[in-house]
N, CA, C and O atoms as CSV, one atom per row, in Angstrom:
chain,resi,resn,atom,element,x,y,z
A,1,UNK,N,N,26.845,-10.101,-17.349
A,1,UNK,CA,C,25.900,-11.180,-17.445
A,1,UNK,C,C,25.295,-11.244,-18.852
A,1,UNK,O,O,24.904,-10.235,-19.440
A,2,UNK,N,N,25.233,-12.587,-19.406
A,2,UNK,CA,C,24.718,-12.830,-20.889
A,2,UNK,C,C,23.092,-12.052,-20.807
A,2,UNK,O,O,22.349,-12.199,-19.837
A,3,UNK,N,N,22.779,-11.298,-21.913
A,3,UNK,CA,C,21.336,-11.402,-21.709
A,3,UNK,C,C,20.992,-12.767,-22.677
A,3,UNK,O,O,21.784,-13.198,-23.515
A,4,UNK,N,N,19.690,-13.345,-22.402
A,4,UNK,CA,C,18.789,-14.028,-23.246
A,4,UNK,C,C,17.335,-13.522,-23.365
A,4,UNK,O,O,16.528,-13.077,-22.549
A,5,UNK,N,N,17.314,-13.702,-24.371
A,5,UNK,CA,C,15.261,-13.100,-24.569
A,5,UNK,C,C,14.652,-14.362,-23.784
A,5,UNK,O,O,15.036,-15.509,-23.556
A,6,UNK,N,N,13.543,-13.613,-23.487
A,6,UNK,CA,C,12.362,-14.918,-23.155
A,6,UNK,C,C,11.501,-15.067,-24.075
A,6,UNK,O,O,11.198,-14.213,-24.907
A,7,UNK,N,N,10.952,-16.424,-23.955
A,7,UNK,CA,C,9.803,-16.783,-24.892
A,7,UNK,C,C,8.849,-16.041,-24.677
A,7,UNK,O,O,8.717,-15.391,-23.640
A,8,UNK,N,N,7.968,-16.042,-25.741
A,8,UNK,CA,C,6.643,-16.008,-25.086
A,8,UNK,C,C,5.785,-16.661,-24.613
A,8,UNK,O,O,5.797,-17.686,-25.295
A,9,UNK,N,N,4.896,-16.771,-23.753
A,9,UNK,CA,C,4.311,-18.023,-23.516
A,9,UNK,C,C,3.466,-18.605,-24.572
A,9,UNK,O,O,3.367,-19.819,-24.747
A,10,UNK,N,N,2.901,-17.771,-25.224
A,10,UNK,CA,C,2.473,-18.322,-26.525
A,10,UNK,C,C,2.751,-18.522,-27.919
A,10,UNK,O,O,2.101,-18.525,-28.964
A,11,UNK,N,N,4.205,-18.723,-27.492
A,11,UNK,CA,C,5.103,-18.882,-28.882
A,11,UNK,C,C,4.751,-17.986,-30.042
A,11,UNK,O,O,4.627,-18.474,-31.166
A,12,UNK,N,N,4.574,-16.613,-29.808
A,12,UNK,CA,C,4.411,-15.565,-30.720
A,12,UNK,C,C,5.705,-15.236,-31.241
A,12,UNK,O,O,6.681,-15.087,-30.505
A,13,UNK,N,N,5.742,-15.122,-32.431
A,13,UNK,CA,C,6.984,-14.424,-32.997
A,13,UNK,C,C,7.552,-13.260,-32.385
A,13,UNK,O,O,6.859,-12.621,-31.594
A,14,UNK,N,N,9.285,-12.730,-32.773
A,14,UNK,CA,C,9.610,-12.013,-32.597
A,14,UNK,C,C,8.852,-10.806,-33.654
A,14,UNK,O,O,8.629,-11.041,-34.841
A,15,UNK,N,N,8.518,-9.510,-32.987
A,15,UNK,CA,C,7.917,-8.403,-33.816
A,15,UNK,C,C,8.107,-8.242,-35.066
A,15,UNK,O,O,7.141,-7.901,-35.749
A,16,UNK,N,N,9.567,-8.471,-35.767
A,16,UNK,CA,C,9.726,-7.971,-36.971
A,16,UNK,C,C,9.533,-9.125,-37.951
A,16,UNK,O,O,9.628,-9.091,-39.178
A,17,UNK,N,N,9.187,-10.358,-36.997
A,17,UNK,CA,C,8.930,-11.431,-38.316
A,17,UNK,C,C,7.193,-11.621,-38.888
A,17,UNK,O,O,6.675,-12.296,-39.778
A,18,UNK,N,N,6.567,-10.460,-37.665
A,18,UNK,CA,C,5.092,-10.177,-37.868
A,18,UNK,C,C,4.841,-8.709,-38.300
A,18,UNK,O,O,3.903,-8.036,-37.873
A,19,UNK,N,N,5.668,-8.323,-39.093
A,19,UNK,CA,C,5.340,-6.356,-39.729
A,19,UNK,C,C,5.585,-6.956,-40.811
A,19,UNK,O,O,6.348,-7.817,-41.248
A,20,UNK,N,N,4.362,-5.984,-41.303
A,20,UNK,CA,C,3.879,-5.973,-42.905
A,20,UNK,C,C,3.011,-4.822,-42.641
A,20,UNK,O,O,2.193,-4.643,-41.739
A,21,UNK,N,N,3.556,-3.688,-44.146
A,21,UNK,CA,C,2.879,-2.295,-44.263
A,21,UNK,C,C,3.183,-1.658,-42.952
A,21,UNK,O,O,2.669,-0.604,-42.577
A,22,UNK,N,N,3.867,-2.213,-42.417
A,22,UNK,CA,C,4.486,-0.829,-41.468
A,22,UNK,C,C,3.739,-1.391,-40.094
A,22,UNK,O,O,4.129,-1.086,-38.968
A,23,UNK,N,N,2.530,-2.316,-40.375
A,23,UNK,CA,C,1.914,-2.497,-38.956
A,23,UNK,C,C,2.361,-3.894,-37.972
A,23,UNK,O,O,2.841,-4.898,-38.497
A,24,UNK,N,N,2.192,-3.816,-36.910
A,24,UNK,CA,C,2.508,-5.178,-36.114
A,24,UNK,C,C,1.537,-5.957,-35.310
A,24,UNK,O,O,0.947,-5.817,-34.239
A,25,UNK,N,N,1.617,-6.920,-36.353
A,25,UNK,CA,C,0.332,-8.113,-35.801
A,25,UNK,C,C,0.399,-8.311,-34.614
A,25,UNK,O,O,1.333,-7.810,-33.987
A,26,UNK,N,N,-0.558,-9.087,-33.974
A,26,UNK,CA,C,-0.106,-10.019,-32.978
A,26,UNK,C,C,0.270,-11.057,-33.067
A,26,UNK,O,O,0.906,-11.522,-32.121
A,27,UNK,N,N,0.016,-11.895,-34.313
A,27,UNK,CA,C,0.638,-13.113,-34.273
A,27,UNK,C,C,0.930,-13.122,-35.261
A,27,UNK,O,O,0.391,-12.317,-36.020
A,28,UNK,N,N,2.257,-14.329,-35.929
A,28,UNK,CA,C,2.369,-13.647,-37.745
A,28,UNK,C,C,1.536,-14.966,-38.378
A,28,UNK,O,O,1.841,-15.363,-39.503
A,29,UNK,N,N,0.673,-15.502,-37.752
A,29,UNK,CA,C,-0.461,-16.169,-38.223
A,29,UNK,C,C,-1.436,-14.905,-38.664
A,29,UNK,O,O,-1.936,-15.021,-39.784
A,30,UNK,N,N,-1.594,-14.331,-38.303
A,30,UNK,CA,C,-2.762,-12.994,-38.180
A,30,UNK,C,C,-2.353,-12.054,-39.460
A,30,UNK,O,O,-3.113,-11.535,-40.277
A,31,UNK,N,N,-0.522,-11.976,-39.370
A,31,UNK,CA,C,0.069,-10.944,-40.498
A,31,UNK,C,C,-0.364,-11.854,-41.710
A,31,UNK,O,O,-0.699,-11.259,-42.734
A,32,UNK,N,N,-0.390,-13.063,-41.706
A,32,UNK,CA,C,-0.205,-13.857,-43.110
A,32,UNK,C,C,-1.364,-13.714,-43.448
A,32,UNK,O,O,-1.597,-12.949,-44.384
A,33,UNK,N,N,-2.594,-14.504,-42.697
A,33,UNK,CA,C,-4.012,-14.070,-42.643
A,33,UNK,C,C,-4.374,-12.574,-43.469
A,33,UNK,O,O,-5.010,-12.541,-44.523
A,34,UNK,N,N,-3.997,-11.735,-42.979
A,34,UNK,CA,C,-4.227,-10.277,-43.605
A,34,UNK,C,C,-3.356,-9.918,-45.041
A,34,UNK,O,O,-3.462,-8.892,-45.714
A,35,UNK,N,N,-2.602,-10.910,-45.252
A,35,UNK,CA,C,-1.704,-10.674,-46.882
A,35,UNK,C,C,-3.130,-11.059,-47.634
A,35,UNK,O,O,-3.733,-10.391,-48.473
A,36,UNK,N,N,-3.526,-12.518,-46.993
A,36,UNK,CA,C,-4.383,-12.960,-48.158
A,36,UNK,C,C,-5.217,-12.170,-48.387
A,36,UNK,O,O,-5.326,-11.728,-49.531
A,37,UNK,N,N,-6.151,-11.708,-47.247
A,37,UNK,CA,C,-7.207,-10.883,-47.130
A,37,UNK,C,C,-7.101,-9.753,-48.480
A,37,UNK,O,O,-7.841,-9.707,-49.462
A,38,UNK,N,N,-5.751,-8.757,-48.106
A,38,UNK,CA,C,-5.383,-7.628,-48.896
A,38,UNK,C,C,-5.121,-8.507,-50.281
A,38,UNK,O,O,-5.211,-7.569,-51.072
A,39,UNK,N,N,-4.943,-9.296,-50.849
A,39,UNK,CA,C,-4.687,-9.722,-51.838
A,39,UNK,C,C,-6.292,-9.466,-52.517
A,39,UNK,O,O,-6.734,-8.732,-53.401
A,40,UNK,N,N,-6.844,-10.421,-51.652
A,40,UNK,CA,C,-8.526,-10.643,-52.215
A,40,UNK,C,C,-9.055,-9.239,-52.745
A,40,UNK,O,O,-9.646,-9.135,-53.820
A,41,UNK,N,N,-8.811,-8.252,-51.963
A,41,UNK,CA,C,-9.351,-7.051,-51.854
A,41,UNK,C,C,-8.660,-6.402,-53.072
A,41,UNK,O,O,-9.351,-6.213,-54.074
A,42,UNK,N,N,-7.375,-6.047,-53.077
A,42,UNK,CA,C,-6.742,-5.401,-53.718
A,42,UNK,C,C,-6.449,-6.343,-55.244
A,42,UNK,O,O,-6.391,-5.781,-56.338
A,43,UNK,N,N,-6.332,-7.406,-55.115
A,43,UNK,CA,C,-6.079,-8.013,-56.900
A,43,UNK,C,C,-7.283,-9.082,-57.457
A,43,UNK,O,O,-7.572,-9.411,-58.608
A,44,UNK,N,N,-7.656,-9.341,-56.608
A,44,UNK,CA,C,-8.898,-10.254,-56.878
A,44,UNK,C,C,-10.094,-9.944,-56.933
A,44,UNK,O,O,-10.883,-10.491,-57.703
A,45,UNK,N,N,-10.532,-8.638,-55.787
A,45,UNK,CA,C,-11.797,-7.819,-56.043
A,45,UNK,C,C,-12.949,-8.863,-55.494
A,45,UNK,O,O,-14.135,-8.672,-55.765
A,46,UNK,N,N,-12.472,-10.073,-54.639
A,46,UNK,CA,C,-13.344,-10.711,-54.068
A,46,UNK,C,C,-14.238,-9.917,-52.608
A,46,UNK,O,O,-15.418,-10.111,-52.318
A,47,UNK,N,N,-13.511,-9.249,-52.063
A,47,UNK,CA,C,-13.767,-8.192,-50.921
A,47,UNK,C,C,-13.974,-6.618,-51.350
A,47,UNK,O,O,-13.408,-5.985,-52.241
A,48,UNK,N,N,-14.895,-6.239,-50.488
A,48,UNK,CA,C,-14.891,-4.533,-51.168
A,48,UNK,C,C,-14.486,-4.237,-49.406
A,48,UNK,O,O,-13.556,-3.454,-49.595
A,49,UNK,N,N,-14.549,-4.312,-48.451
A,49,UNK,CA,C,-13.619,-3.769,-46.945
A,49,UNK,C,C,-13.007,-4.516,-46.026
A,49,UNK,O,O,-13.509,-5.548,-45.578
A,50,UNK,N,N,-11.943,-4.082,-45.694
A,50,UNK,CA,C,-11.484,-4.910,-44.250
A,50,UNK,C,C,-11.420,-3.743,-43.425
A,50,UNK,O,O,-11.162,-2.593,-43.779
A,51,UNK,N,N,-11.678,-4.164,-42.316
A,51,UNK,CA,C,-11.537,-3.353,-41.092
A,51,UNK,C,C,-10.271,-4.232,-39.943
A,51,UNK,O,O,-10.347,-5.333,-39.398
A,52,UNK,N,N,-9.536,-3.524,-39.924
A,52,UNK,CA,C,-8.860,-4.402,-38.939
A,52,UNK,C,C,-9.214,-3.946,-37.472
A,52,UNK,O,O,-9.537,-2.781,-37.239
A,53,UNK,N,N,-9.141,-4.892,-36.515
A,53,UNK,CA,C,-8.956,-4.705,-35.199
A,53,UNK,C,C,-10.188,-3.907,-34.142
A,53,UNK,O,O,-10.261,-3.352,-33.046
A,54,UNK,N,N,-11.225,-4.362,-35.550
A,54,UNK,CA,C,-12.801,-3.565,-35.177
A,54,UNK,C,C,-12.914,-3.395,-33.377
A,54,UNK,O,O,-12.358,-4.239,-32.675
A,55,UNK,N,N,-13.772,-2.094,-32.673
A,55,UNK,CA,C,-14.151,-2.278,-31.309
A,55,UNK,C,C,-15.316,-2.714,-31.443
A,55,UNK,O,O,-16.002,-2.390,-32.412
A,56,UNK,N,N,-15.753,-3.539,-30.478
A,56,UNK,CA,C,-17.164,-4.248,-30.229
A,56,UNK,C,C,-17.319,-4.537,-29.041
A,56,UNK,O,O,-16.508,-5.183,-28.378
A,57,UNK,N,N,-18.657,-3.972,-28.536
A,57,UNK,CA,C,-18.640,-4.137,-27.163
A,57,UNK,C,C,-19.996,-5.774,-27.223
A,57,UNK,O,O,-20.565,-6.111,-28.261
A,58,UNK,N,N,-20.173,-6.420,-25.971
A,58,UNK,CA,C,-20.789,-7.365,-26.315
A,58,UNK,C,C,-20.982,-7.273,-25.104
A,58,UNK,O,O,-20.160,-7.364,-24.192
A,59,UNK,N,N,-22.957,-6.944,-25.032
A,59,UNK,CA,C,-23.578,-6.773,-23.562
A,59,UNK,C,C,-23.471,-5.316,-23.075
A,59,UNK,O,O,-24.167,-4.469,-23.634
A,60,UNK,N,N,-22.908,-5.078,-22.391
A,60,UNK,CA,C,-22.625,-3.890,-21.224
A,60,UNK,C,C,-21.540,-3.266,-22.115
A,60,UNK,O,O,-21.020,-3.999,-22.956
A,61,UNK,N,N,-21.047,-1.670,-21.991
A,61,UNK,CA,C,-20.080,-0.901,-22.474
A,61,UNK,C,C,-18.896,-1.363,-21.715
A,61,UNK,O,O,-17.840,-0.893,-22.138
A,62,UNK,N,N,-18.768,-2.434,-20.359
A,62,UNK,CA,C,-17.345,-2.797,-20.145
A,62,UNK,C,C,-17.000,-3.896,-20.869
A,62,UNK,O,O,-15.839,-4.118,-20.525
A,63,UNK,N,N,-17.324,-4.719,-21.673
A,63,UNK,CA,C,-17.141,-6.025,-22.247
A,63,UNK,C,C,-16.932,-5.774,-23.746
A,63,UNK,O,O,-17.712,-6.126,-24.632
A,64,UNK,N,N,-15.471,-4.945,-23.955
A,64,UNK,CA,C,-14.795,-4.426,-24.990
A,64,UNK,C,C,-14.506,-5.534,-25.820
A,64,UNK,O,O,-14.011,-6.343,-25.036
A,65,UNK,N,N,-14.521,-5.967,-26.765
A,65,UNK,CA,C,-14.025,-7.382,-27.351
A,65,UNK,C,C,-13.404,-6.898,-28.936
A,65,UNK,O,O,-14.153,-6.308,-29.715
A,66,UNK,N,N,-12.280,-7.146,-29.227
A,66,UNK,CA,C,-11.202,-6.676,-30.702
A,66,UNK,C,C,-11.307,-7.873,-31.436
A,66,UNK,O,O,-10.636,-8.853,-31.112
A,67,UNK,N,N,-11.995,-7.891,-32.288
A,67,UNK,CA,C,-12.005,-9.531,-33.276
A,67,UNK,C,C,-10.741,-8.778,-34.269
A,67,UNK,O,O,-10.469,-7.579,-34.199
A,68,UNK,N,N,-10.061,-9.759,-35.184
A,68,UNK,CA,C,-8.853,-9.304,-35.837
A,68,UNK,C,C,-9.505,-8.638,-37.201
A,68,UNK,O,O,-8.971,-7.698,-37.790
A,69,UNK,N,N,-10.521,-9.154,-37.543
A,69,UNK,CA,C,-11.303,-8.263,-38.915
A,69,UNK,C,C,-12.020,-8.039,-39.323
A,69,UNK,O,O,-12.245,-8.966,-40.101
A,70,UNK,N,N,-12.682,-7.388,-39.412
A,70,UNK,CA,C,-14.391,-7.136,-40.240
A,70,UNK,C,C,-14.341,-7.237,-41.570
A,70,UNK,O,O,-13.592,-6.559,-42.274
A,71,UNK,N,N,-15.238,-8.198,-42.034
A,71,UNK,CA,C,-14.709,-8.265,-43.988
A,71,UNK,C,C,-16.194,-8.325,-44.130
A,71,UNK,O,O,-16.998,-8.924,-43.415
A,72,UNK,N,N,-16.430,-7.506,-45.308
A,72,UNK,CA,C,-17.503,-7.260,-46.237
A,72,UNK,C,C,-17.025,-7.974,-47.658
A,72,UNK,O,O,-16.065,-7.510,-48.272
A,73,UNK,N,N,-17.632,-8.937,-48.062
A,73,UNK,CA,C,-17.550,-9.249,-49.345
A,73,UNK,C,C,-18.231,-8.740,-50.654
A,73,UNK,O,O,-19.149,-7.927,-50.768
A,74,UNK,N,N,-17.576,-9.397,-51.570
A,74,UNK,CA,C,-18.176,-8.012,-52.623
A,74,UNK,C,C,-20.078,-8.293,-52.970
A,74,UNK,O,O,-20.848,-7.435,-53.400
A,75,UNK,N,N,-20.440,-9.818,-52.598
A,75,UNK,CA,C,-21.769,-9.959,-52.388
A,75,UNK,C,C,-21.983,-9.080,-51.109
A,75,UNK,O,O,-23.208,-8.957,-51.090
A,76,UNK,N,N,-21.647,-8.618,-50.376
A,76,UNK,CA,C,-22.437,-7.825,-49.311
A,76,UNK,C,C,-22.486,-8.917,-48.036
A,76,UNK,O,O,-23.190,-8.491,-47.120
A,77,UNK,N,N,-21.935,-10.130,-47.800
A,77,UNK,CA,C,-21.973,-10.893,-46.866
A,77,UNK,C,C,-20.685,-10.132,-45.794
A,77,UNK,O,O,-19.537,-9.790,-46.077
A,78,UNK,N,N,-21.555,-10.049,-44.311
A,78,UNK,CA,C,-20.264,-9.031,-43.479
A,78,UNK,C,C,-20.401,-10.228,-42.500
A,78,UNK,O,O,-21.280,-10.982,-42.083
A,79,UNK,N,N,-18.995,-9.992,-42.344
A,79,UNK,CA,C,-18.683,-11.179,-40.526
A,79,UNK,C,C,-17.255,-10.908,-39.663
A,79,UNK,O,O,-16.338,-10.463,-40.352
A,80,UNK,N,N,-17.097,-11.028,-38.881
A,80,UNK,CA,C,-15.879,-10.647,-38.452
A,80,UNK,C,C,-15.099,-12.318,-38.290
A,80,UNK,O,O,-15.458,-13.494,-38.356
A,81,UNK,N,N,-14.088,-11.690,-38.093
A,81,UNK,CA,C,-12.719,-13.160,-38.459
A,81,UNK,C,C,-12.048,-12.576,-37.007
A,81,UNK,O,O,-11.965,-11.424,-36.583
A,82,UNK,N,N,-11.624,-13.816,-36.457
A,82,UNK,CA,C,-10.383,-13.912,-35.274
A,82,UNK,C,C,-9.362,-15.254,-35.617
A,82,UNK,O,O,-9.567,-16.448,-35.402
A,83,UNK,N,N,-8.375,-14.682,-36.135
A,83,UNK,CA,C,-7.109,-16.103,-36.002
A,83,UNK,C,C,-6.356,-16.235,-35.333
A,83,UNK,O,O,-5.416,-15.469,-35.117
A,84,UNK,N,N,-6.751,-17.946,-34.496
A,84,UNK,CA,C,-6.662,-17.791,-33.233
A,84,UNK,C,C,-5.141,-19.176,-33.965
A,84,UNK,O,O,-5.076,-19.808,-35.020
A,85,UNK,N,N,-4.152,-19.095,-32.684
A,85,UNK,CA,C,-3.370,-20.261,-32.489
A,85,UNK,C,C,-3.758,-20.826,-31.067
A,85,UNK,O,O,-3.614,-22.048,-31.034
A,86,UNK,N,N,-4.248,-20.235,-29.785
A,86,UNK,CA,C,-4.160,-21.178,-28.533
A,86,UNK,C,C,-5.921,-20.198,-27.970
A,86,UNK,O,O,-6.226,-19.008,-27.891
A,87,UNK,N,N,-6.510,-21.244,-27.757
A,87,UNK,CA,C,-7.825,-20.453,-26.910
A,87,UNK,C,C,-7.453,-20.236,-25.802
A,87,UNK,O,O,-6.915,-21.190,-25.241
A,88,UNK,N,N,-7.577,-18.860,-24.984
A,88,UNK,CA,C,-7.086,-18.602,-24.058
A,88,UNK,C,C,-8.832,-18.656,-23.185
A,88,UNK,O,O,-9.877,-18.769,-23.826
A,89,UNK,N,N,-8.772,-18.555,-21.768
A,89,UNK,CA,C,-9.468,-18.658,-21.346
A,89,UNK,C,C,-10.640,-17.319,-21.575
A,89,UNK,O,O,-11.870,-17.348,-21.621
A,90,UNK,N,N,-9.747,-16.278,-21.681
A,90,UNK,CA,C,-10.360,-14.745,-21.920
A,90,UNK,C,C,-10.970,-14.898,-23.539
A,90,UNK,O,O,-11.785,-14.054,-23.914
A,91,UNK,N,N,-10.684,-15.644,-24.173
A,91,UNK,CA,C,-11.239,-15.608,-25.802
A,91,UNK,C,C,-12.196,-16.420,-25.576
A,91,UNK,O,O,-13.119,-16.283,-26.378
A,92,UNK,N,N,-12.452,-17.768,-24.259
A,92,UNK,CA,C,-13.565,-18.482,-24.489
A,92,UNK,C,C,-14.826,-17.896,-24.110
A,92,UNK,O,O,-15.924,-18.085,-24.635
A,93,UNK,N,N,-14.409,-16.863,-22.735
A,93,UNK,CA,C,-15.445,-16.340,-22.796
A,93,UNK,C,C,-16.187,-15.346,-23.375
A,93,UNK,O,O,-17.413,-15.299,-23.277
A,94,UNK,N,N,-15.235,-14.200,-24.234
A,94,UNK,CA,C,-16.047,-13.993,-25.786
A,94,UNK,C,C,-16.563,-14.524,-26.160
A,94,UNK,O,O,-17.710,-14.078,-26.208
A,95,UNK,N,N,-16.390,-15.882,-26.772
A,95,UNK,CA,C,-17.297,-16.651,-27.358
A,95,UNK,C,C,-18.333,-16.816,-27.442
A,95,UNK,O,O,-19.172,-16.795,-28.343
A,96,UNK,N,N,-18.284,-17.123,-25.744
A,96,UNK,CA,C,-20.004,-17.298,-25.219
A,96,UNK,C,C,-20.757,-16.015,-25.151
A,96,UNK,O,O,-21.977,-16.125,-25.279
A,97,UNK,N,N,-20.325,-14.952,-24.993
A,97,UNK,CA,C,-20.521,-13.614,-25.076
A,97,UNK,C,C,-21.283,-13.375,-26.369
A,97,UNK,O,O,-22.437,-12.946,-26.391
A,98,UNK,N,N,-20.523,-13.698,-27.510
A,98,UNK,CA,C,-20.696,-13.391,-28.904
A,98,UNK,C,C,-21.806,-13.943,-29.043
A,98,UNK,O,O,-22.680,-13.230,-29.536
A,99,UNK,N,N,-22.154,-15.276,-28.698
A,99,UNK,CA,C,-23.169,-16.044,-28.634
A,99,UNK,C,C,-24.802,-15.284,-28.476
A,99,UNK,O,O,-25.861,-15.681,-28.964
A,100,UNK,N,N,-24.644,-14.532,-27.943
A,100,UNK,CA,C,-25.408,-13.474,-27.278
A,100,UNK,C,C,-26.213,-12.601,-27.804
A,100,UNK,O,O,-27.382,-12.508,-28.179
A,101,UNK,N,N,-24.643,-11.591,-27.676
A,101,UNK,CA,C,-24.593,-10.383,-28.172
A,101,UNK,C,C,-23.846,-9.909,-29.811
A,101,UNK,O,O,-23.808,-8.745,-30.207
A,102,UNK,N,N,-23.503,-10.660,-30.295
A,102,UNK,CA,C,-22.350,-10.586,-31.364
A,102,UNK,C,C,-23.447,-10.330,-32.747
A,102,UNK,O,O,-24.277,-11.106,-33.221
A,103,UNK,N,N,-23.147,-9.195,-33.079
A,103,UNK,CA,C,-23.908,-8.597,-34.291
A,103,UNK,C,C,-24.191,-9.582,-35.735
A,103,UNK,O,O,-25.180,-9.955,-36.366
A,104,UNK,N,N,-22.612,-9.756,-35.834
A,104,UNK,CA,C,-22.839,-10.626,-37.376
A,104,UNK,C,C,-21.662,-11.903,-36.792
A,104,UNK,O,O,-20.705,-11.908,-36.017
A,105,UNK,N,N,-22.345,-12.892,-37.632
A,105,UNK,CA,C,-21.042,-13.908,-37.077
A,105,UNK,C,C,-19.542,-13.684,-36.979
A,105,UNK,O,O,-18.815,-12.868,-37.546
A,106,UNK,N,N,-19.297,-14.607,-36.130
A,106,UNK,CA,C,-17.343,-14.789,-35.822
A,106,UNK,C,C,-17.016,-15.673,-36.117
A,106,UNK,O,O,-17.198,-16.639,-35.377
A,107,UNK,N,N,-16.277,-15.844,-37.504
A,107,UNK,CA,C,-15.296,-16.854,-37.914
A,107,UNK,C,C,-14.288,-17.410,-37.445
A,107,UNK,O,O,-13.255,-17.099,-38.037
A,108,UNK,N,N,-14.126,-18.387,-36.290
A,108,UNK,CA,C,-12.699,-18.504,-35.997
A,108,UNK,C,C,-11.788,-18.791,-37.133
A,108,UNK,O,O,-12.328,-18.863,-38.237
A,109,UNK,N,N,-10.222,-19.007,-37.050
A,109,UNK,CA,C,-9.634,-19.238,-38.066
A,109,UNK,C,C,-8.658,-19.841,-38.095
A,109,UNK,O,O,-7.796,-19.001,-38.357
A,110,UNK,N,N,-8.183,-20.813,-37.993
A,110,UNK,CA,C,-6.532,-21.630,-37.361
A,110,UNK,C,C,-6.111,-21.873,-38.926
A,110,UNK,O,O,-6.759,-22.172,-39.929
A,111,UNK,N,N,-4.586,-21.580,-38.647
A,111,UNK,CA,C,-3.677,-22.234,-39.603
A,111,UNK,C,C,-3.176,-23.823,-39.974
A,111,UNK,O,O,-2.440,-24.657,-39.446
A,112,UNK,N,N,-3.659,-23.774,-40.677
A,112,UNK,CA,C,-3.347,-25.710,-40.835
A,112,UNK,C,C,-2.418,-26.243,-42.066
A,112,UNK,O,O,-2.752,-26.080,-43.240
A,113,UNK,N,N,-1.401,-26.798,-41.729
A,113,UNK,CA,C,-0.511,-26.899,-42.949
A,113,UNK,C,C,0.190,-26.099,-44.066
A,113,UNK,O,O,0.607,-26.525,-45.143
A,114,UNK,N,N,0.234,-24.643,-43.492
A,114,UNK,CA,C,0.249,-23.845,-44.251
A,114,UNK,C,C,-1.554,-22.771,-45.210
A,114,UNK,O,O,-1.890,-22.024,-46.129
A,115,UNK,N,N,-2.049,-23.559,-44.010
A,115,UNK,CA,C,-3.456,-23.064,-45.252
A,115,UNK,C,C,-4.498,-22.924,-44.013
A,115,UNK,O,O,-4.579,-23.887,-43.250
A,116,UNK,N,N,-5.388,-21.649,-43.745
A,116,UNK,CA,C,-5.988,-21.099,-43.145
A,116,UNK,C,C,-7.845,-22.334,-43.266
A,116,UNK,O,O,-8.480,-23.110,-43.980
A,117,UNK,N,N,-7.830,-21.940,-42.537
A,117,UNK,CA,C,-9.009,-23.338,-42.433
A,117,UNK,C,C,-10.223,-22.400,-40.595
A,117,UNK,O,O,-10.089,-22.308,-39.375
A,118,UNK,N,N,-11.309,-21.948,-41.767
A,118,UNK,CA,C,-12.615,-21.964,-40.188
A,118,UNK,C,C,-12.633,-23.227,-39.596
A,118,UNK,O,O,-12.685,-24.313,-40.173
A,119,UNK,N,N,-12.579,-22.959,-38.186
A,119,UNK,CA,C,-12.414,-24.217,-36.964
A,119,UNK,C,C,-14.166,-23.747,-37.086
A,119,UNK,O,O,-14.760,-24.157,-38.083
A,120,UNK,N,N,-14.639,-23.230,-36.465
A,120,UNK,CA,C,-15.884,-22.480,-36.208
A,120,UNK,C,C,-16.247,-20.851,-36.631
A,120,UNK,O,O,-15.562,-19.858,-36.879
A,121,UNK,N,N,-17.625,-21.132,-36.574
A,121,UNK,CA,C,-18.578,-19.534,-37.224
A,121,UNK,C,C,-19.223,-19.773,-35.686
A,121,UNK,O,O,-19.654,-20.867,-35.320
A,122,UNK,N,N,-19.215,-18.503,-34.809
A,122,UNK,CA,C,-20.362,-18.204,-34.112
A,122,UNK,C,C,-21.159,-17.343,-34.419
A,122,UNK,O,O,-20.853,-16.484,-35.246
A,123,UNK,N,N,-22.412,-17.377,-33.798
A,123,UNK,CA,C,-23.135,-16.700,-34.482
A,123,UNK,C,C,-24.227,-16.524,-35.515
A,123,UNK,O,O,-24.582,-15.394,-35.851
């Protein structure tokens, strides 16, 4: 019997078209997202940290929530970033969560035309 892969339901790339530095995004919206980031940081000196894949709980210690980055700029402005392609129902209600409880703002972040563009800041 032929195999065939399945999609994903959220049209995520295959793994190796989202590794960069050895790590694997979740989306290669997210890998591209993090080139620029490391660029800023590393040749531009616009950023002094990224944190990827920060834990944050929001409310209660069961309401674990992974935003994709914590960035400190080199003014000292900190916020976390999520680049999103599809709001899932489980990310909306972060949202409202964040709304809340969410320390420093959340940048959403969609790809548009090739060029990263905030949909929304909560927070």
């Amino acid at each position: 019997m032929p195999t065939t892969s399945r999609q994903n339901k959220y049209n995520v790339s295959p793994a190796a078209f989202r590794q960069w530095r050895g790590k694997v995004y979740d989306s290669k919206a997210e890998m591209e997202y993090a080139q620029e980031l490391f660029f800023l940081l590393e040749e531009a000196g616009f950023i002094t940290l990224i944190i990827e894949q920060p834990r944050t709980t929001l409310g209660c210690p069961e309401n674990v929530y992974r935003p994709d980055f914590f960035i400190i700029e080199k003014g000292g402005k900190e916020f976390f970033v999520d680049v999103k392609g599809v709001y899932t129902a489980e990310f909306k209600r972060n949202v409202k969560l964040w709304r809340e409880y969410g320390l420093r703002p959340l940048h959403i972040v969609k790809k548009k035309r090739k060029k990263f563009t905030t949909v929304q800041v909560v927070g």
